[in-house]
C-alpha positions as CSV (number, residue, x, y, z in Angstrom):
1,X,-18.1,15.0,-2.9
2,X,-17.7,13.8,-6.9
3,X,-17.5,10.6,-7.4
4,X,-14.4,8.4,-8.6
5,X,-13.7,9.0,-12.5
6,X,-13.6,5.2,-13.4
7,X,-15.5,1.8,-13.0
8,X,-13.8,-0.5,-11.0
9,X,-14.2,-3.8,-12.6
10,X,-13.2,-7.6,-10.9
11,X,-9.9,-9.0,-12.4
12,X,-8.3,-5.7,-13.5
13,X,-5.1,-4.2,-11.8
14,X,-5.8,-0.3,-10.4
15,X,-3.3,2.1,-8.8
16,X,-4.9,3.0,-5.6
17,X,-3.4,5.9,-3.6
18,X,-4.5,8.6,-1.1
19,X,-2.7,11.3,1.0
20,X,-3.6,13.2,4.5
21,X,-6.1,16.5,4.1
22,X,-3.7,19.3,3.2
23,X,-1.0,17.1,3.0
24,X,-0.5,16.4,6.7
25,X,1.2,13.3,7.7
26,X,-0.9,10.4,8.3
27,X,2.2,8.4,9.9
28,X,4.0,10.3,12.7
29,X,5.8,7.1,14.4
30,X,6.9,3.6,13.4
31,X,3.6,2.2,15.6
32,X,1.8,3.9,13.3
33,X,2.9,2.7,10.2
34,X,2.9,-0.8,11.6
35,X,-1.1,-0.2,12.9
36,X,-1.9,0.3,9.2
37,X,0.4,-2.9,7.5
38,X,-1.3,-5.3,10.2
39,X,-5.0,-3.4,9.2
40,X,-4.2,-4.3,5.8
41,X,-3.4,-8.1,6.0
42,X,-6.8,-7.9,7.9
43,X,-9.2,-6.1,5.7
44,X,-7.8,-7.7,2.1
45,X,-10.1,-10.2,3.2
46,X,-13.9,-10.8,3.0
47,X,-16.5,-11.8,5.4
48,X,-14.4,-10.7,8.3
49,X,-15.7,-12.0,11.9
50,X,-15.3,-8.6,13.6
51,X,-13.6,-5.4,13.3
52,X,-10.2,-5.0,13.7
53,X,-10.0,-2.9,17.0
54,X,-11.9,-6.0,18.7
55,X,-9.7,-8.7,17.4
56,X,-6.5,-6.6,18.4
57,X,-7.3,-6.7,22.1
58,X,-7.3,-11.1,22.1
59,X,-4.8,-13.3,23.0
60,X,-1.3,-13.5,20.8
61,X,-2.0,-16.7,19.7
62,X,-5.9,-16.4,19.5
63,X,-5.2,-14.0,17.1
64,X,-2.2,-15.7,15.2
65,X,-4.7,-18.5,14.6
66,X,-7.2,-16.0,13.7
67,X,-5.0,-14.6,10.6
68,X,-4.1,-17.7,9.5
69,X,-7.5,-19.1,9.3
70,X,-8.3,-16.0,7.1
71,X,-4.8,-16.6,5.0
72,X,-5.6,-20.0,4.6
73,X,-9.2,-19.1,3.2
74,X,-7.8,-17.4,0.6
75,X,-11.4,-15.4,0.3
76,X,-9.9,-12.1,-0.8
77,X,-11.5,-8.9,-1.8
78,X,-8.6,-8.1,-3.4
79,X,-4.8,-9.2,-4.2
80,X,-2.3,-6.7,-3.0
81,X,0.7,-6.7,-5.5
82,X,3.0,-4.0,-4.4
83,X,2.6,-1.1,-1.4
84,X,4.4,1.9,-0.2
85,X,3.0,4.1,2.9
86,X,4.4,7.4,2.9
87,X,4.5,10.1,5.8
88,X,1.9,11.6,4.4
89,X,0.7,9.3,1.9
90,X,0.3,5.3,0.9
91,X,0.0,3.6,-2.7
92,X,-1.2,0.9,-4.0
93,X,-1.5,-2.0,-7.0
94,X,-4.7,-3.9,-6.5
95,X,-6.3,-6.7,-8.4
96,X,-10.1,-6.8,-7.5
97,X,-11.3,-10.3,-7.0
98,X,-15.3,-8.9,-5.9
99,X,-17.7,-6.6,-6.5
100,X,-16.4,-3.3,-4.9
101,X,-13.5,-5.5,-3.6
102,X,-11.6,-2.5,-3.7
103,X,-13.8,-0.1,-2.1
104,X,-15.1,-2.1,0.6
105,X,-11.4,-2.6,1.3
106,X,-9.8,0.6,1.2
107,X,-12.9,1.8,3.2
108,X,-12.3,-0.6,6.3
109,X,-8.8,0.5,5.7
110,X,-8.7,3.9,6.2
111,X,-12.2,3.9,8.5
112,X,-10.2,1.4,11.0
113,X,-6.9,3.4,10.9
114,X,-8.4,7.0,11.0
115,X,-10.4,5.7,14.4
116,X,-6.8,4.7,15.6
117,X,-5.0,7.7,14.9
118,X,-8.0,10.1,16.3
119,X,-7.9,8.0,19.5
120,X,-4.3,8.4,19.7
121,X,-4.0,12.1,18.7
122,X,-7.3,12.9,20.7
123,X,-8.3,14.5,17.4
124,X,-11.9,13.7,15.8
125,X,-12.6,13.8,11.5
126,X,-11.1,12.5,8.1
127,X,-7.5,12.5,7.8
128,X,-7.2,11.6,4.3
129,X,-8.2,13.6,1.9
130,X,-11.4,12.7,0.7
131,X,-12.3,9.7,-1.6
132,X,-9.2,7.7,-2.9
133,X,-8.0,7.8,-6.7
134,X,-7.8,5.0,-8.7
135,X,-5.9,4.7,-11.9
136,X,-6.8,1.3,-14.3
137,X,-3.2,-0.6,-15.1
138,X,-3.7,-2.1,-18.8
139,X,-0.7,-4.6,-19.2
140,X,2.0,-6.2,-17.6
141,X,4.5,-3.7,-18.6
142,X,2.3,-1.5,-16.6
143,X,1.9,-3.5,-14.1
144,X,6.3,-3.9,-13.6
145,X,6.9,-0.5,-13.8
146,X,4.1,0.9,-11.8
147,X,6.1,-1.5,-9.4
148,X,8.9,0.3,-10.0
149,X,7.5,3.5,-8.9
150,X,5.8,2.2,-6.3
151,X,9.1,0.9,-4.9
152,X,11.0,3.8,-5.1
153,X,9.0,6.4,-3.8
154,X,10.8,6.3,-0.6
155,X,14.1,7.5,-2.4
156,X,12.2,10.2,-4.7
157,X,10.8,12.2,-2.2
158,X,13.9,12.2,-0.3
159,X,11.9,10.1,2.9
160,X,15.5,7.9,2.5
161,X,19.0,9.4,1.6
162,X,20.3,6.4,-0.2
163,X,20.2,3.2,-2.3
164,X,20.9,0.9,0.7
165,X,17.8,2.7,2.9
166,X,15.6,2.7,0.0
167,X,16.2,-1.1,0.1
168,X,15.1,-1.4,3.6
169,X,12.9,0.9,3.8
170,X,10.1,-1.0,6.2
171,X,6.9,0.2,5.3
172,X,6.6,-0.9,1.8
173,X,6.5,-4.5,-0.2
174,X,10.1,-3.9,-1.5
175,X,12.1,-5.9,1.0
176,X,9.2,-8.5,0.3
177,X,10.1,-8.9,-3.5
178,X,13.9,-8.8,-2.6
179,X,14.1,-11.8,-0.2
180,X,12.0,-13.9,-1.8
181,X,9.4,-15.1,1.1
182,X,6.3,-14.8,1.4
183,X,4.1,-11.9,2.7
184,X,0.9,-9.5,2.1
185,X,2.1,-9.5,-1.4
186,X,1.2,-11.7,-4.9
187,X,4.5,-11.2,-6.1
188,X,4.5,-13.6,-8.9
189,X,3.0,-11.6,-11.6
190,X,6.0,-9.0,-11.6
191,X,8.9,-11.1,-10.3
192,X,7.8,-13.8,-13.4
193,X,9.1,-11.1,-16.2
194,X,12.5,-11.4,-14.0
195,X,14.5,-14.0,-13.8
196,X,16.0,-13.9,-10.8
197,X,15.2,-11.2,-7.3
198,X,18.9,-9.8,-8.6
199,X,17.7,-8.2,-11.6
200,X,14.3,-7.0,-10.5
201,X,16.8,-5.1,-7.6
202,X,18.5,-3.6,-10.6
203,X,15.4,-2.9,-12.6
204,X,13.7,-1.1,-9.6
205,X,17.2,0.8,-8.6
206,X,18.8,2.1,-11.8
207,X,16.1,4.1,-12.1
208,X,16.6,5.9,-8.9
209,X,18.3,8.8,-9.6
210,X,16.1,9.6,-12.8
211,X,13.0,9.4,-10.7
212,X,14.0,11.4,-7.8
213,X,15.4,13.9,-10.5
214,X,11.9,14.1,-11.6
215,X,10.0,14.8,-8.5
216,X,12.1,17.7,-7.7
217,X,11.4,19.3,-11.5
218,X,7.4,18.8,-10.6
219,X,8.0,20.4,-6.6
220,X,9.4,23.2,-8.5
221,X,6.9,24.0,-10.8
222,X,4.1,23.7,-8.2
223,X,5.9,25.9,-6.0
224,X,6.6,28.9,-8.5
């Protein structure tokens, strides 16, 4: 398997994404996107007590102590600024904070969530198509606009039919940046270019239809 194309280096922003082999969905049911949001809030951090399919099994608030602890800690192997998990894909912006922060994490990841699914599907092998690809982000206009797409990804592939869906679309960090509390996500280095959640709706939004106008020119040409 070649390896990945570029060196992933502590303190730099990286668009991180990955999709199911052949394309197949990696999330069939709303469990299952919710499986791989709480594996994430686990595995961002480092020097983790025990996997997550033996923490999952204690106590409520055993384990509500447990995250907290690890929030608290603030020993991250990376910062997660903005997310979006697709049927049959997920994206990410990451800032690595360690060595390999963003391998070791995206590892645990997709190992812990890919031992789920196959226990639930009583399937066995990868479901994501072999190692993920990481793009280097090289400003903070990068950094808002790879937001941006992030966000709407939901409404460009047609996963949502409208503005109002795309808005509250579950399985990504854009409800997170709209109301403003705090979750998996280190909003503040996008949301400071804006200066109110209002106008980053706006930014993210009027862009819409031009994006989803997009994707359907590139489906074309791959399938003709």
């Amino acid at each position: 398997m070649p390896g990945r194309d570029i060196q992933l280096i502590n303190d730099q922003y990286y668009h991180v994404f990955n999709r199911g082999v052949n394309s197949q969905k990696i999330f069939n049911c709303e469990r299952d996107y919710f499986q791989f949001i709480d594996r994430i809030k686990y595995y961002q951090n480092n020097n983790l007590p025990n996997s997550y399919s033996n923490i999952i099994n204690l106590p409520l608030q055993i384990r509500s102590d447990l995250f907290n602890k690890l929030n608290n800690q603030k020993e991250f192997l990376v910062e997660i600024i903005a997310y979006c998990l697709m049927p049959n894909h997920f994206h990410f912006l990451l800032k690595q904070r360690i060595e390999n922060g963003i391998s070791k994490f995206v590892a645990n990841l997709s190992n812990s969530y890919t031992r789920y699914y196959n226990i639930k599907h009583k399937r066995t092998g990868p479901i994501l198509q072999g190692k993920f690809k990481a793009v280097l982000v090289e400003s903070d206009e990068q950094i808002i606009h790879l937001s941006q797409y992030i966000h709407l990804n939901p409404f460009s592939a047609g996963v949502v039919k409208n503005i109002q869906e795309l808005l509250n679309y579950p399985y990504s960090s854009l409800p997170e940046y709209l109301n403003g509390r705090k979750g998996i996500c280190q909003t503040s280095i996008v949301m400071g270019q804006f200066n109110d959640l209002n106008n980053y709706k706006k930014f993210v939004t009027n862009q819409a239809d031009y994006q989803r106008n997009i994707q359907i020119v590139k489906k074309q040409i791959l399938e003709s």
